[in-house]
Structure formats: C-alpha cells, structure tokens
N, C-alpha and C positions, 0 to 999 in steps of 0.2 A: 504493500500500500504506500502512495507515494505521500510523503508530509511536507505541509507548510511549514515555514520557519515559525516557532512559537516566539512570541511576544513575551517581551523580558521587560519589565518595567524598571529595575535595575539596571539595566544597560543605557538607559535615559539620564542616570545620576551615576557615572561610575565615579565621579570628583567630591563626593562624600564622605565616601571610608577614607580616603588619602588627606582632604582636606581635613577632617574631624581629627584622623591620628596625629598630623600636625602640629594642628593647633592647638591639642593636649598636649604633647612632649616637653613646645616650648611653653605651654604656658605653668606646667610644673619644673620644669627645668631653671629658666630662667628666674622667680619670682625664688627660690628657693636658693638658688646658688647666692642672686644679690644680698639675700636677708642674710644668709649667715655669715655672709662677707664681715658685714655690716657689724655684726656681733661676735665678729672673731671666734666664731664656733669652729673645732676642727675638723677638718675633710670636710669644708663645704661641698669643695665640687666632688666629690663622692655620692654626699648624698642626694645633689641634683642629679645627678649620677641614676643613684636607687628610685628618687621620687618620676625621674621624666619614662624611666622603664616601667617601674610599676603602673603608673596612671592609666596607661593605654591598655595595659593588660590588666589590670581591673575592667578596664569598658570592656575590653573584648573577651573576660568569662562571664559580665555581665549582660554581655550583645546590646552593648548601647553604639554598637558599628552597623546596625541593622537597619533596614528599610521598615520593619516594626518599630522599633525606637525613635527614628527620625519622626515616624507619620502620628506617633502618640501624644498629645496634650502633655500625659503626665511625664514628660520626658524629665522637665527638670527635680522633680522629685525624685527620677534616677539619678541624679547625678548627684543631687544632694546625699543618697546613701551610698555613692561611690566615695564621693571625698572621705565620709565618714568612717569607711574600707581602710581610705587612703590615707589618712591621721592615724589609726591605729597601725598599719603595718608597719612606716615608718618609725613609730616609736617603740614597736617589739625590733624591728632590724635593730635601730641604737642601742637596745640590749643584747640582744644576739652575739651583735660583733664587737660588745663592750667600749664602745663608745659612750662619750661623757653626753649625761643626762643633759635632753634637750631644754630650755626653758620653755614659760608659757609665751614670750614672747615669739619666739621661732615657730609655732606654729602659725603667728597670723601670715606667715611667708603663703602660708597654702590656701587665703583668701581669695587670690588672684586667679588663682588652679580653678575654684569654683565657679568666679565669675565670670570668667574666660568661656569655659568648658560650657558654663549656662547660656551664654550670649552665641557663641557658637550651636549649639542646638536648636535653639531657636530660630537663627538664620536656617538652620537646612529644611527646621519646621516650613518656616513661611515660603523658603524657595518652593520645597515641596509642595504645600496646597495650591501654590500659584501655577504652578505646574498640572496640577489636576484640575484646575478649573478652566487651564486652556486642552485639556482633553491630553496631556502628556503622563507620563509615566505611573498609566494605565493598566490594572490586568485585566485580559480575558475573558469575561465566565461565561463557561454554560451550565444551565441550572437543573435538575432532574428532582421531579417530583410531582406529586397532583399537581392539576393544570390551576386551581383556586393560590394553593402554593404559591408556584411560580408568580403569577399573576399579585401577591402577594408583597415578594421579595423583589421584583421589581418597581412597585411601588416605594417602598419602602427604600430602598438606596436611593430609587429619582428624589426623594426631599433632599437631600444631600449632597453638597461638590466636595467635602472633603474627606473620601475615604475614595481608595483604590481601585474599585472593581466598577465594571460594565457590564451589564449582559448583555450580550453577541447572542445567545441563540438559549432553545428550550429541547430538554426530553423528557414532556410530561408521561406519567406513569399511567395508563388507561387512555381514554377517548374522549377525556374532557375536556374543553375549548378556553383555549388561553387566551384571554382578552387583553392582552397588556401591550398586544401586535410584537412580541420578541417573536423572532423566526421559530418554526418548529422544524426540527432537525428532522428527528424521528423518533418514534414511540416507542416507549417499552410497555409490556403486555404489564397486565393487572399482576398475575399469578408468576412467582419467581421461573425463570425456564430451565428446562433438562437441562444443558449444558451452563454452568458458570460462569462461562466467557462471553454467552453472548451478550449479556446487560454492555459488557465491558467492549464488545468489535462495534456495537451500536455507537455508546457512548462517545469511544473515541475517534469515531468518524465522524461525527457532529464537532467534534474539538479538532480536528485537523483541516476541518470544509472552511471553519472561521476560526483558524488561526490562536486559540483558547488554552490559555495556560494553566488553566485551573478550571477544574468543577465542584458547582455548590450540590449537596446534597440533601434533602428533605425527608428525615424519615417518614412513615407512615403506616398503616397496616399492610398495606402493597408493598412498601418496602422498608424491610424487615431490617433489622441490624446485621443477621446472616449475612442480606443479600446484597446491604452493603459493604458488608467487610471485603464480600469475593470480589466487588467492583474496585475496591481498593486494591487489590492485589496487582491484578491488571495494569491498571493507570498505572503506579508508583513505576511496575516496570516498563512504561513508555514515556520515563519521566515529565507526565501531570499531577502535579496537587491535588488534592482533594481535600474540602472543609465541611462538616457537617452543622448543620441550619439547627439549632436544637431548639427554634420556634418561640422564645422569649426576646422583649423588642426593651429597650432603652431600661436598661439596667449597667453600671457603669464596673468596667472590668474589676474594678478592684475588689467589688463585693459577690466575684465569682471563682470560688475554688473547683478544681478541680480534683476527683477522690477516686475509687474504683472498690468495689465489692465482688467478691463471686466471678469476676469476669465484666460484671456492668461497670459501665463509665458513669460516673456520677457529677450532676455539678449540682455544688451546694448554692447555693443563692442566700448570702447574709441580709437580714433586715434592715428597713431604712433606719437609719440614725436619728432617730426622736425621743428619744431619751437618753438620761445617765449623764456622764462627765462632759461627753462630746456640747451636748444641747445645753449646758449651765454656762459654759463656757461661752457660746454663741451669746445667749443672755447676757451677760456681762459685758463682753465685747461688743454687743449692741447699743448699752446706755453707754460707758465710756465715749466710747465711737462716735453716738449721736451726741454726747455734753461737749466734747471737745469741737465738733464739726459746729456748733450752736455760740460755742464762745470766738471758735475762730472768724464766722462768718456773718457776729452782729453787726460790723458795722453794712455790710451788703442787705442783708436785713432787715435793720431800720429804714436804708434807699427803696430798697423794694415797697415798704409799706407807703411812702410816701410816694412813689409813683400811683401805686393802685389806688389813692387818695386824692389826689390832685387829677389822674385822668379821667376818673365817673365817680358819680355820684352812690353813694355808699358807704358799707363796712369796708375793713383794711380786709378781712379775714372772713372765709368762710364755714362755714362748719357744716357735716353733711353726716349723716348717719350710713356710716360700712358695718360689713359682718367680717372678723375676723377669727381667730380659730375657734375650732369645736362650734359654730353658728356664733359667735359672741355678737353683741353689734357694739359699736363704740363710737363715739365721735370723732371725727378728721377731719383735718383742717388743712386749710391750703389756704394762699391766695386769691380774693377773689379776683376771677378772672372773666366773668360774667356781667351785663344788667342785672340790678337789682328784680328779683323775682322770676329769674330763667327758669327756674323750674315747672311753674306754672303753664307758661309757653311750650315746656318741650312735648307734650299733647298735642300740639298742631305740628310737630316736625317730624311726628316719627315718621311719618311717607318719605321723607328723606337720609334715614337711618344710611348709611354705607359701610357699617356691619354689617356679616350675614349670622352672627349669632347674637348673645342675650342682651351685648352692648350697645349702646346707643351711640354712635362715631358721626360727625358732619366736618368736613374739612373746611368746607365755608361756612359756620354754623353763625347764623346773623346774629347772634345773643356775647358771643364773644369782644368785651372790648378793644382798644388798640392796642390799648398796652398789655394786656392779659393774650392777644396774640403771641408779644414776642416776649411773655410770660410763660406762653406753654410752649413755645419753639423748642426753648432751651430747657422745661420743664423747671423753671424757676420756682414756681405756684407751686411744686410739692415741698420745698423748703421746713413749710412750718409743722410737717410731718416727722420731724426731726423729735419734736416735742411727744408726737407720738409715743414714737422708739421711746426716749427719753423718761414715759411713763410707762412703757410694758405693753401698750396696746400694739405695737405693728416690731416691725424686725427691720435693719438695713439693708436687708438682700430676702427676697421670696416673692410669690405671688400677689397680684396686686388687690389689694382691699377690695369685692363687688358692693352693690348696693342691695338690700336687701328685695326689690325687685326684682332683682338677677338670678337670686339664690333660689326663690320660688319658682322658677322655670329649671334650676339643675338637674341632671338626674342623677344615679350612682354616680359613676365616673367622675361626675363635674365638681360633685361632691367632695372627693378628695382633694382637691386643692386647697378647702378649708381644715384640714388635719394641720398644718402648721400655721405660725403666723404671719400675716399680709407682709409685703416690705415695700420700701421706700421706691429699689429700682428690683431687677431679675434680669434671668434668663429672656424675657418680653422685652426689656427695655432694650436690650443691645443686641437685637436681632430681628426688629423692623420696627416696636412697639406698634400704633395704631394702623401701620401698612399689611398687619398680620392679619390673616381669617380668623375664626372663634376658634376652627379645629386645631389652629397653626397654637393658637395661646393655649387652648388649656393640654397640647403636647407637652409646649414647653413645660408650666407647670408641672405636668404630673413628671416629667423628667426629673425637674427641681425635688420636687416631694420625694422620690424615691431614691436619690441620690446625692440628696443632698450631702456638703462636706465643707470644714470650715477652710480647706484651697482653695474648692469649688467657688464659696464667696467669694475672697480673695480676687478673683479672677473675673467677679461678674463685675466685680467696684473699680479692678482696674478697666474694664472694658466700657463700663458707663461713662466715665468721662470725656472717652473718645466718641460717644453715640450722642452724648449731650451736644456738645460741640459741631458733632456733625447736623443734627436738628433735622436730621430726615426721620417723616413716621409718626411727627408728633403736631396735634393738630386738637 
C-alpha cells in the first residue's frame, strides 16, 4: 500500500528544543558563575559548570523539551518545580564533593535561571498558538467512533484555536450519519470482525488517503476496549498514534490521575476545590486584594463619582439587587451608569434584547448616559464592587452576579454557577464579555466552577487588564 508522507507538527518548530536548551544553559551558567565570582565562593566556574548541565537535564527527564510542555498553560509551574529540583541538587552536589557550605545568599544566583527559563517558555507558548491559529503546526486526526460521537468531538475542538489537532476525516462505527460534514473515510461494522486487523487495514487507509498522524478513538458498546486494544497494535506498528476520547469535557488536567486495576485503566477525577484551606485562603486574599485595590484607587474614585454627578442628573451610585452563592441575593453597587429610573423602561426594550439567552444586552441601549458609556467601555462602573469583595458578598475572580430575574429562568446546569461566589471580572471578562452567546458564558462559568485554582485567578486578573484596556465586548 503506497503512503502519504504523515504530517509532523514538530517539524514546523524544530528551533525549540535547540533554542529552549540554550537559553537554559546560559541562563544557569552565567547568573551563577557571576554571583559566586562576586562572593569569592570557591570553584565558581565549576559549579556553573554542574548548574548549566544539570538544568537542561532536569527539563529533559522532566520533558519540558516537548511539544506537550510548550503547548500547556501550566508550563511555568513546570518550571517553577524544576528550579526547585535545581536548588536542591546543587546543594546535595556541595556536599557530595565536600565543598564549602553555600550561603543563602548564593542561591538568589538561580533567580535568573527561573526567570529566564519562565520568559523563555512563554515565548514558545505564544509562538506556538500563533502558529495554530494560522492553521500551522497542526496534527492530523481521524476520528473513529459513533457517528453522534464524532459529530461531537468535532464540535467541540471547533470552539477552540488553541490546541493541536484537526479533523481531516471520520470512521464512524455503524451507519449512523455524521452531521459535522468531516469526510467519511469508511465504516466499521457494529459487531467486532473475525479477523483483528481488519478494524486496523480500514482505519489506516483512511489515515494514509488524508495524510493523518494520529487517530482519536471513542469507546462505546461497539467498541469494546478488546477491540481497541487490537486497533492499537496495528497503528503503533505503522507508526500512528492513537488517543482514547474517555468522553469527559473541561475538567483541567491537573485534577486527573491516572491509576489501573485488574487490567482496567482508570482515571480518577478529583473534586472541584470549594472547600478547606484552598477556598479560606481565596477568602482572604479577596478582602486584602479588594482593601488595598480600594485604598490605592481612591483618588480615581472620588473622579469617577464626580463625573457621574456633574454629567446626569442623579445618584453617584447604584444599587441593584444580585443573587450570589447558594441563591443568596445581596446588594451591588456600581456606578450609575444609566437615566434615572432605567429600569422601568427596560419593559419596552426587551424586543431589542441582542442576547440570545436570560441577559438583557443592547449595544446602543438609549438609557445609557455619556459618561456611563465610557464608564462601561472600560468597565469603570464595577469599581465600587470592590466594597462588595471587601464585605464577603462577591469574590475578585468568578462568575458574574445575575439578577434574580435571570435565576428564575435557570435550569440545573445554569444553576451551578451559583455554587460559588459572583466576582468582580472571570473567565467572561477576558474572552469577549458581552460579545459572548448565553451558551459561550455559562461554559465558561461552569469551566470556572469546576476548576477553579488560586493560578487559575492569578491568570484571569493578569489577563483582565489587558481586556479592560482593550474595551472590546463591553457595552
């Protein structure tokens, strides 16, 4: 059978591994050599020496040289438990080889190692998605399984330009009709077949027609874990990959172990983090957070108030009844950014709703003042939610406070979003805010809700400042 060249997404970045080893060698090498110079420690350049070897070979029994590693979020938390590798082994070597006790000072030598190695990863991060979003260093897939499946998993990757794979083509299992228009290569029968290999002459002729470096796998009653296994046989020896779909959607790697019993593969699934240390913790660093953002930002503050004052007629501030966790309702306050009595009016606007779910959205909404315009641009007007935080009612990072309107159309699903409490900005704020559909927001949410992590905030507060700023979405 004659083969297409398979598509090597790795061959599109081979200046990664080279550039990444690099610029860890020198940047344990040199940062370590100068510092001990510095402190007349002896056998500096020795142990620039030990540190610019080990570092790289740390990444590389940690496979932070990988095209895995580069494309993960949680990269720099690798890296953060490499150095920590990397501190310890260097000061069992100064034992080892009876060298004089390093000071505490000597080790900030290896601050540089981290920040380097961090800012490096990053770069290959962001090359990388950029790369995937122009349709580059791409893999393959053909997908096998019921045709609802497939139709499925290809939904499910199209929300998303940053992650690796494409589907090229389909081998549904039965005669089910795959609506997702991926080609259909060809079929495999319902009932496993007498010979073992044919799953596998099918399959990999579907992977050779379109050029497919990997196939996803869907088990199902049709196909059995047996029938998978013997389809792996195959592949592996025409070197294809193979990933099994174990049909669980946005749960975030960390709270997925992997275990095995009896022969069965197991994956553990850990519970969302809403209680114990983690979540006290959060609490705390929410009022802090909010007192200090509150002291730093009075005097913007008081400007604000007096804008909203001077440009309509009214309160500074408004107050509007939300439901925030467990059903709670609470008072929030914002800016007003309205005519006096918009509420009343917004009864004759709902035929102009531009949500398609419980939210009420108008981009030209006539009730909006001028300045409560470029109030909400920049999301100004949730300022005094600060005070919120500040009293326990809302969070700096979660789901956004509904109205209790909103709440009485929920159903289950929607429901969860109220298991934790509202915040300030989220996952909605830095990923289109009001440009989103209801189904786009309460994903994110339940993303949030289930995986929530106090990095994860970290990461959404760094990311709001640049989505404030940018002032698209918000209206």
């Amino acid at each position: 059978m004659a083969r297409h060249p398979v598509h090597r997404p790795e061959a599109r970045a081979r200046w990664y591994a080279p550039f990444s080893v690099c610029v860890d060698v020198l940047a344990a090498a040199v940062p370590v050599a100068a510092t001990f110079m510095e402190i007349d420690q002896s056998h500096p350049l020795r142990l620039a020496v030990a540190a610019a070897l080990l570092w790289p070979l740390i990444g590389l029994v940690s496979k932070r040289y990988t095209p895995v590693a580069w494309g993960d979020r949680g990269g720099v938390r690798a890296v953060m438990r490499d150095w920590l590798v990397l501190v310890g082994a260097l000061a069992t070597l100064c034992v080892v080889c009876g060298l004089d006790s390093l000071p505490a000072e000597a080790f900030t030598a290896l601050i540089p190692t981290l920040l380097l190695t961090g800012v490096c990863q990053k770069v290959i991060h962001r090359h990388l998605l950029a790369a995937r979003r122009d349709a580059r260093a791409l893999r393959h897939v053909v997908v096998v399984g019921e045709a609802p499946t497939v139709d499925a998993v290809v939904g499910q990757l199209a929300q998303r330009t940053d992650h690796e794979y494409v589907i090229v083509g389909a081998c549904p299992v039965g005669d089910g009709e795959v609506r997702s228009g991926v080609p259909v290569c060809v079929r495999l029968p319902r009932e496993a077949p007498e010979t073992p290999e044919a799953d596998a002459v099918a399959v990999l002729a579907a992977a050779d027609e379109l050029a497919a470096d990997l196939v996803f796998v869907a088990p199902s009653c049709h196909m059995s874990g047996e029938r998978v296994r013997r389809l792996s046989w195959m592949l592996y020896e025409q070197g294809r990959s193979l990933m099994v779909l174990p049909g669980i959607v946005d749960v975030a790697r960390r709270r997925v172990r992997l275990t095995s019993a009896a022969g069965l593969t197991l994956l553990h699934i850990a519970p969302p983090l809403q209680r114990g240390l983690h979540t006290a913790t959060k609490a705390v660093l929410d009022r802090l957070g909010a007192l200090v953002l509150i002291v730093l930002l009075s005097p913007l503050l008081l400007l604000l108030a007096l804008a909203v004052r001077l440009g309509s007629p009214g309160p500074v501030l408004y107050r509007q009844t939300r439901v925030g966790r467990n059903v709670t309702p609470f008072p929030m306050w914002k800016f007003r950014t309205m005519v006096v009595g918009a509420d009343r009016l917004k009864s004759g606007l709902e035929a102009e709703n531009e949500n398609d779910g419980h939210m009420f959205k108008m981009r030209q909404d006539p009730r909006v003042t001028p300045v409560g315009r470029v109030l909400r641009r920049y999301s100004l007007d949730e300022l005094p939610q600060l005070f919120n935080i500040l009293f326990g009612h809302m969070s700096l990072v979660g789901p956004r406070p509904p109205l209790p309107e909103e709440v009485a159309k929920y159903n289950g699903v929607e429901m969860r979003r109220l298991s934790i409490k509202p915040g300030l900005t989220g996952l909605w704020q830095v990923s289109g805010r009001s440009d989103l559909s209801w189904r786009e927001t309460v994903a994110l949410d339940l993303r949030y809700v289930d995986n929530w992590s106090l990095s994860g905030d970290m990461n959404v507060m760094a990311r709001t400042l640049r989505a404030v700023l940018d002032g698209q979405g918000a209206y």
